[in-house]
C-alpha positions in Angstrom: 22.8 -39.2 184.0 19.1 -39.6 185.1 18.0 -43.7 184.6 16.0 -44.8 182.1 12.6 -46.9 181.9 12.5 -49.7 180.3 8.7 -50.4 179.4 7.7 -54.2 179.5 4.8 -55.1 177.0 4.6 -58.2 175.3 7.9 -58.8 175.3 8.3 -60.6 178.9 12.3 -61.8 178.4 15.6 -61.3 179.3 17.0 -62.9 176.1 17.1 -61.0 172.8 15.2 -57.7 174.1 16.8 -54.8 172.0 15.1 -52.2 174.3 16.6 -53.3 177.3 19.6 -53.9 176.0 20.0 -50.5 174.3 18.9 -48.9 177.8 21.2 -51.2 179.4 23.9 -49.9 177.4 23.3 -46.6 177.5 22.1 -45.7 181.5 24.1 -46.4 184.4 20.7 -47.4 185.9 17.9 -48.8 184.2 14.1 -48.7 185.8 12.8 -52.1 184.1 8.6 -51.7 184.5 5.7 -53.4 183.9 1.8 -51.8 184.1 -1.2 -54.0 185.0 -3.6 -52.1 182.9 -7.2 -52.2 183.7 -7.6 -51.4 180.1 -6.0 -54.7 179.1 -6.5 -57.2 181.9 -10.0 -56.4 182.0 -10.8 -57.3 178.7 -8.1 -60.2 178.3 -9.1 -63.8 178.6 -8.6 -65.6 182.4 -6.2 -67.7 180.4 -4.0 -65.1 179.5 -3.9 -63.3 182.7 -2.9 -66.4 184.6 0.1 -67.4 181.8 0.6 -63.6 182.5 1.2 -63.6 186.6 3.4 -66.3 185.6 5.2 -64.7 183.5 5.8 -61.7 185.1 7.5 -64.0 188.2 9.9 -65.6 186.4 11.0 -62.3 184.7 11.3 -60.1 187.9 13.5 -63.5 189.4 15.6 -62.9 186.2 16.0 -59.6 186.6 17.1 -59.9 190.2 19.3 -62.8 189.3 20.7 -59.9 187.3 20.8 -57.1 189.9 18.0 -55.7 188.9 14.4 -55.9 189.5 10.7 -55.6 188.3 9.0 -53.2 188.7 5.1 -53.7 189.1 2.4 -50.4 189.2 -1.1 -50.8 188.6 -3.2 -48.3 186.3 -3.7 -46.5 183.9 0.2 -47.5 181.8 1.2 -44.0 180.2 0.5 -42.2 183.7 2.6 -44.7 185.6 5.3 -44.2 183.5 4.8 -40.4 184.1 4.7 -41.2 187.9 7.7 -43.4 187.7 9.7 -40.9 185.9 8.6 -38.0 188.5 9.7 -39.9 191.4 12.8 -41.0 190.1 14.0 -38.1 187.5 13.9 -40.3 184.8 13.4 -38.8 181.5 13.7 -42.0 178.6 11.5 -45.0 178.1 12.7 -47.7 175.8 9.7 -50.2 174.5 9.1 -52.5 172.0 7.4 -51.4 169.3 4.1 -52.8 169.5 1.0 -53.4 166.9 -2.6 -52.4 166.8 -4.7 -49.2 167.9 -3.8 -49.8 171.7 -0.2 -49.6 171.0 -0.2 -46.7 168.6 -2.3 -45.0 171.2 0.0 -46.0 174.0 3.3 -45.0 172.2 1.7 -42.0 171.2 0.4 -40.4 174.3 4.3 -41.9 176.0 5.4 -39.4 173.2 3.5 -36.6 174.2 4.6 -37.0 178.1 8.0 -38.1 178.1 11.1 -36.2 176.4 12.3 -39.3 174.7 11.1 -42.5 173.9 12.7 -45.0 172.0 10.5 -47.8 170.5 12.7 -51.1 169.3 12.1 -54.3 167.1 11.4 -57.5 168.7 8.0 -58.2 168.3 8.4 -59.8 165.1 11.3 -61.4 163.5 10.9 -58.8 161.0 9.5 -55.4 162.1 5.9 -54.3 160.6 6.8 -52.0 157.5 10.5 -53.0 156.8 9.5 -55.1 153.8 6.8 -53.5 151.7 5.7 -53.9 148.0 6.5 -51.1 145.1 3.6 -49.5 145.5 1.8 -50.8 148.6 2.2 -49.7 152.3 1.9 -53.5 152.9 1.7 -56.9 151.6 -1.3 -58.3 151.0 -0.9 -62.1 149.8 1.6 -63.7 151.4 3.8 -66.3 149.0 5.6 -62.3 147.6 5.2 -61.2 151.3 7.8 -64.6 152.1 10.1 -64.4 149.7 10.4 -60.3 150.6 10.3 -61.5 154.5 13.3 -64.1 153.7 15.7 -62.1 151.8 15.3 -59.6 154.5 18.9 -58.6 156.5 18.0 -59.6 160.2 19.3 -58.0 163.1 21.3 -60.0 164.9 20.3 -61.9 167.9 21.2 -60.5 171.8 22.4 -62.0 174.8 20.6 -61.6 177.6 23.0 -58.4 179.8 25.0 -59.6 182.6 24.2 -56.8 184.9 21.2 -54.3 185.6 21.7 -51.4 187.8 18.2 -50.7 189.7 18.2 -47.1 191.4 16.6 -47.1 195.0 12.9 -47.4 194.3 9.8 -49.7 195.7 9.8 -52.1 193.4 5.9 -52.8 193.8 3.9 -56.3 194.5 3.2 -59.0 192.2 -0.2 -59.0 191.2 -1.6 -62.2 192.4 -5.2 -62.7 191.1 -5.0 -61.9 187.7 -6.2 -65.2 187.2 -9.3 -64.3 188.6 -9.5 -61.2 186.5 -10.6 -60.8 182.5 -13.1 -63.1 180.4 -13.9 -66.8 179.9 -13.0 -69.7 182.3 -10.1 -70.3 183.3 -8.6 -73.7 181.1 -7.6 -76.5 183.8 -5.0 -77.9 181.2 -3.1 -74.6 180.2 0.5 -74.7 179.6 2.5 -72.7 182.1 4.2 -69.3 181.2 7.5 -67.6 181.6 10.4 -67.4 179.9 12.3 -70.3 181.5 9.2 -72.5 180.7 9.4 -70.9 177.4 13.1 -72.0 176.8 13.0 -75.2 177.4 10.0 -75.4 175.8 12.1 -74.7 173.1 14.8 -76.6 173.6 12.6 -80.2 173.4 11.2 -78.8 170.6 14.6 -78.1 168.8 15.6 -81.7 169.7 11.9 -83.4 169.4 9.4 -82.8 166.5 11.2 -80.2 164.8 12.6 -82.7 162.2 8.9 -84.0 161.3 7.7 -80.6 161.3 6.8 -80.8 157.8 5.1 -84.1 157.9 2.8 -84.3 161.1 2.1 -80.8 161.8 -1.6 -81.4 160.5 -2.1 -84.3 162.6 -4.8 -84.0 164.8 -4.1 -86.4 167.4 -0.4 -86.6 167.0 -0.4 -83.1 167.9 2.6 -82.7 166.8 2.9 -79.0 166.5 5.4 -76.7 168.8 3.0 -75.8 172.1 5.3 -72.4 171.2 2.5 -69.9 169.9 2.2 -68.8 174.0 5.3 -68.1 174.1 6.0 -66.1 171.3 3.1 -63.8 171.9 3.5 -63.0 175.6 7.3 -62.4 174.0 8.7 -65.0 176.8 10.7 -65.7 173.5 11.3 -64.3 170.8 10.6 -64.7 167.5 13.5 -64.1 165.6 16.1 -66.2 168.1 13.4 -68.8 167.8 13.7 -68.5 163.7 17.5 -68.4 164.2 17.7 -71.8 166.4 15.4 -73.4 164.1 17.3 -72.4 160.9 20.2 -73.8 162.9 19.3 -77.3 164.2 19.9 -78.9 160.9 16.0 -80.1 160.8 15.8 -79.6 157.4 12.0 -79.7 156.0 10.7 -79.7 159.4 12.7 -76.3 160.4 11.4 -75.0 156.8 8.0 -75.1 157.6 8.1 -74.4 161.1 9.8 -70.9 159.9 7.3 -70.5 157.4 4.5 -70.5 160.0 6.8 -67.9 161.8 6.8 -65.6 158.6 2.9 -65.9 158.7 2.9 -64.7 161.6 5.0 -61.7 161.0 2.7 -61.2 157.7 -0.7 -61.0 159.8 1.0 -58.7 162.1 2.1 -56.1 159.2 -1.4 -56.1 157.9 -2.7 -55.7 161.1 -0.1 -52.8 161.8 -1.4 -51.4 158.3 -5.1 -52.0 158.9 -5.7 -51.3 162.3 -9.7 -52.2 162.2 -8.7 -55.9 161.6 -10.6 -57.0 164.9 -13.9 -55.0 164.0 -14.6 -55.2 160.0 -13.7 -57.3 157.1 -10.6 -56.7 155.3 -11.9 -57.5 152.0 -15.7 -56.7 151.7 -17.1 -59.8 149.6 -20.7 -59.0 150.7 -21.2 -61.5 153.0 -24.6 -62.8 154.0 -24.2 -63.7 158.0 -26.7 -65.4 160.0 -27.9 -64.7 163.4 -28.4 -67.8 165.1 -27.9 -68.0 168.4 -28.8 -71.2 169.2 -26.5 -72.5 166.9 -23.8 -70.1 168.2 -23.7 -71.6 172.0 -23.8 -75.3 170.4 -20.7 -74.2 168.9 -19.4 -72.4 172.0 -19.5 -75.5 174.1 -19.0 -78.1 171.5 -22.3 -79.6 170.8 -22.6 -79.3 167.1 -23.1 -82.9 166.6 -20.2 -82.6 164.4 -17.4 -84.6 166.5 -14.4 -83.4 164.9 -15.7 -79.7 165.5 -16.5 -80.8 169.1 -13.2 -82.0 169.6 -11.6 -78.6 168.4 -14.3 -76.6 170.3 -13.8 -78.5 173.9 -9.7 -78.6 173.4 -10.2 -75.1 173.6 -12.0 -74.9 177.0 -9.8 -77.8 178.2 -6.2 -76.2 177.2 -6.7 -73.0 176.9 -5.1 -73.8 172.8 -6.2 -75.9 169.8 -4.4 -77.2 166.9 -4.3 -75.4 164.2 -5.8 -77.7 161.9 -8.9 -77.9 164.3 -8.8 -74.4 164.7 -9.0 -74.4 160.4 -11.7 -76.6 160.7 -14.2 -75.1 163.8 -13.9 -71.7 161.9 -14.7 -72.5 158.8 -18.1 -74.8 160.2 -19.0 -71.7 161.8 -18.7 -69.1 159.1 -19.5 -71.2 155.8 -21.6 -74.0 157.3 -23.5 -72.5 159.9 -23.2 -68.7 158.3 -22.1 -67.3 161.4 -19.9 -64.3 161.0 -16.3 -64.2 161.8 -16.6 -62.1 164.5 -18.6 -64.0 166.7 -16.0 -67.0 166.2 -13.2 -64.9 166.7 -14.2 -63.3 169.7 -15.1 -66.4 171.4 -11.4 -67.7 170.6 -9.7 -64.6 171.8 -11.5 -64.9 175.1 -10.2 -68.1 176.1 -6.6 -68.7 173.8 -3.7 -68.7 175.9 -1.9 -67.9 172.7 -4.6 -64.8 171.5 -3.0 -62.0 169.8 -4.9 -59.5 167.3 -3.1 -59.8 164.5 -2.7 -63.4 164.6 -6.6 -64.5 166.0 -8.4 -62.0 164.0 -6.4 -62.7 160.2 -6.5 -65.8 160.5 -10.3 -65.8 161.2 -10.7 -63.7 158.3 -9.0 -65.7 156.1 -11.1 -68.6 156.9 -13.8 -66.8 156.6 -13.0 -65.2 153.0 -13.1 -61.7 153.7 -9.2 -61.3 154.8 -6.0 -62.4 152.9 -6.9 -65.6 151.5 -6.5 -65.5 147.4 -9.7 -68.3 146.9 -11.9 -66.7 149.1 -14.6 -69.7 148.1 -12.0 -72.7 149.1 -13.9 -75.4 150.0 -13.5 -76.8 153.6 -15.6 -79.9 154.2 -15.3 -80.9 158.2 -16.2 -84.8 157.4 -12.9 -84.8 154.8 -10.7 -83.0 156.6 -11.5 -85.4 159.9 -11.0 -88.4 157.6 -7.5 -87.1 156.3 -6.0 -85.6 159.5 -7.9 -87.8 162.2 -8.5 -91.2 160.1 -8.8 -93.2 163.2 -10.8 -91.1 165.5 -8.3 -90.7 168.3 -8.7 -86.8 168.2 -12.5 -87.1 168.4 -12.1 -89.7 171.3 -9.7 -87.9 173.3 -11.9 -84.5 174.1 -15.3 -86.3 173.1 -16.0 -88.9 176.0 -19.8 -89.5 174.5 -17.7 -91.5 171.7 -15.1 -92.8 173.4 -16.4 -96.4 172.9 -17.0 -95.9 169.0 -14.2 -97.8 167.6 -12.4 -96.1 164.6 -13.8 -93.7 161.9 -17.4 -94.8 163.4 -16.3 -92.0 166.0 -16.2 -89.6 163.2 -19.9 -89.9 162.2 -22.1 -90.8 165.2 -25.1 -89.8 163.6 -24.9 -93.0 161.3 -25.1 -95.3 164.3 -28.3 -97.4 165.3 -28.7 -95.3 168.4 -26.1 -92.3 169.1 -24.7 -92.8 172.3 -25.8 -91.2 175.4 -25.7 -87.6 175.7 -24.3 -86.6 172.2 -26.3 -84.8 170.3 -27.3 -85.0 166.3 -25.6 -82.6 163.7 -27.0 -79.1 164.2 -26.0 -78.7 160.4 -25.5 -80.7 157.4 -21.8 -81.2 157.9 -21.0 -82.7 154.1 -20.1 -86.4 153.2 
């Protein structure tokens, strides 16, 4: 029986990985393979490609701790898999079904090339299009979209396989300066990637702040949220054993909410799976009126608004590589209803530089903010002065990624601008950021 390829994406595990698995299980020798795409890497942010070389080390150590290996080509991904399969007669690629017009594309041209290809679940803890509404190719709010996504059967979740049987076949180089390829600098404070990092990651979060989940996860300097959002989109792990541990660690509240964040991320990824322009246009049309400012625009870019706690959020970003949520709530929302910018502009700046940038996830949730995606009050107010009072009262966010105001004790930090003399350096409120 000729081997099969097994077609890495963003699904860089050993654990819970239904594609290899099935090919596992059904070849006597399995060509595991991953493609560093120009297409992809060019465009991607410095942040992700270095969490990606990472990545891609600790898997092909997995995979030879398994027998196996990884194999690494370079190009153009659908004609290495042709090449692949005309050097080594194999004639069935396995993937994971992916989202988004460079996946449909992908899977599409694979289709045309290969005899079979077999595209699996494990991109989401439930796939794009297994829940849908009567009606409705997919949901659009998502409180009915939860309660569909919860009393949804689940597969269940697989052990990584004991053995993998590699036919003779150069197994390529690691790429070694993807870091130095893509967009945006490259964060000095970055979490580091694989799926070993990724586990234990896990693990102290299981045993950590799971449990307060519910109660902390909006505070800004606690950050007190699960570091795990990497992780889950490069697929080091995945979604659904993560929802399965967390169901199963007896956190209560905390594990509630933390799965609820996981089922909004399944729910942008459905609508992005249904709505493939999610990136390039609004969702919902609400006509809009966007301002061009580019002045305004690189303040915000670098995190000198003059607004601290949108200065903090801005510079985390540039720092880590990541933001909190909550800040990343806040910075959005000064951009597109204070300042007028539109989403796009905020949006693309994020996806250049988040470790953690994915489509579906970036790109609704910037909608949403903005009011032309899934959010059912479109006009929500979102004051950046209340929300830094409520979720940073003391000014220890603002402090920690502002130095200009780390010697303004307490909520004083919050709003320099009130000060006899602002302190050196920081600038004065581009905008009128509300009382």
């Amino acid at each position: 029986m000729p081997p099969a390829i097994v077609l890495f994406t963003q699904d860089l595990r050993v654990h819970d990985h239904p594609a290899l698995t099935a090919a596992v299980g059904d070849r006597d020798a399995v060509l595991p393979l991953f493609v560093v795409d120009p297409a992809i890497t060019g465009r991607a942010a410095r942040n992700r490609c270095a969490y990606l070389s990472e990545a891609l080390t600790d898997l092909r150590a997995a995979l030879r701790g398994r027998g196996g290996d990884l194999l690494v080509r370079e190009g153009d991904t659908v004609d290495r898999v042709c090449a692949l399969a005309r050097e080594t007669g194999a004639d069935t690629v396995f993937l994971t079904a992916g989202v988004g017009r460079f996946a449909a594309r992908r899977e599409h041209r694979l289709r045309e090339a290969v005899p079979a290809v077999h595209a699996l679940p494990g991109l989401t803890v439930v796939p794009p299009g297994a829940v849908t509404p009567t009606g409705g190719d997919h949901y659009k709010v998502f409180t009915p979209y939860s309660r569909a996504w919860a009393d949804r059967e689940r597969r269940s979740v697989l052990p990584a396989p004991e053995k993998v049987r590699l036919p003779a076949v150069d197994p390529g180089a690691l790429p070694g300066d993807l870091a130095e390829r893509g967009v945006g600098a490259l964060a000095p404070d970055r979490l580091a990637g694989g799926e070993r990092a990724a586990r234990a990651r896990l693990r102290a979060w299981l045993e950590g702040g799971l449990s307060r989940y519910d109660r902390t996860r909006d505070d800004l300097p606690g950050a007190a949220t699960s570091h795990l959002s990497a992780d889950l989109r490069f697929g080091c792990l995945s979604p659904l054993e993560t929802v399965e541990a967390a169901e199963a660690s007896g956190a209560g509240q905390g594990a509630e909410e933390f799965v609820r964040q996981l089922a909004w991320r399944d729910f942008h990824h459905q609508v992005a799976a249904a709505f493939p322009g999610l990136a390039v246009r609004d969702y919902r049309p609400r006509d809009r009126v966007w301002h061009g400012d580019p002045e305004a625009l690189d303040a915000w870019r670098r995190g000198r608004t003059g607004v601290p706690v949108v200065d903090a959020g801005m510079r985390q970003l540039l720092r880590e590589g990541f933001m909190h949520n909550r800040a990343r709530m806040i910075t959005a929302a000064f951009l597109t209803r204070t300042l007028h910018v539109h989403w796009k502009e905020g949006a693309d700046h994020f996806h250049a530089h988040l470790v953690d940038g994915d489509i579906a996830d970036n790109y609704g949730n910037w909608q949403w903010v903005a009011g032309t995606g899934n959010d059912t009050r479109p006009n929500r107010p979102f004051n950046p002065l209340r929300q830094a009072r409520r979720f940073d009262p003391e000014g220890a966010y603002v402090r920690r990624y502002v130095p200009e105001l780390a010697g303004l004790p307490g909520r004083r930090a919050l709003t320099p601008w009130r000060e006899e003399r602002l302190p050196d350096g920081y600038p004065p409120p581009i905008a009128d950021p509300g009382r």
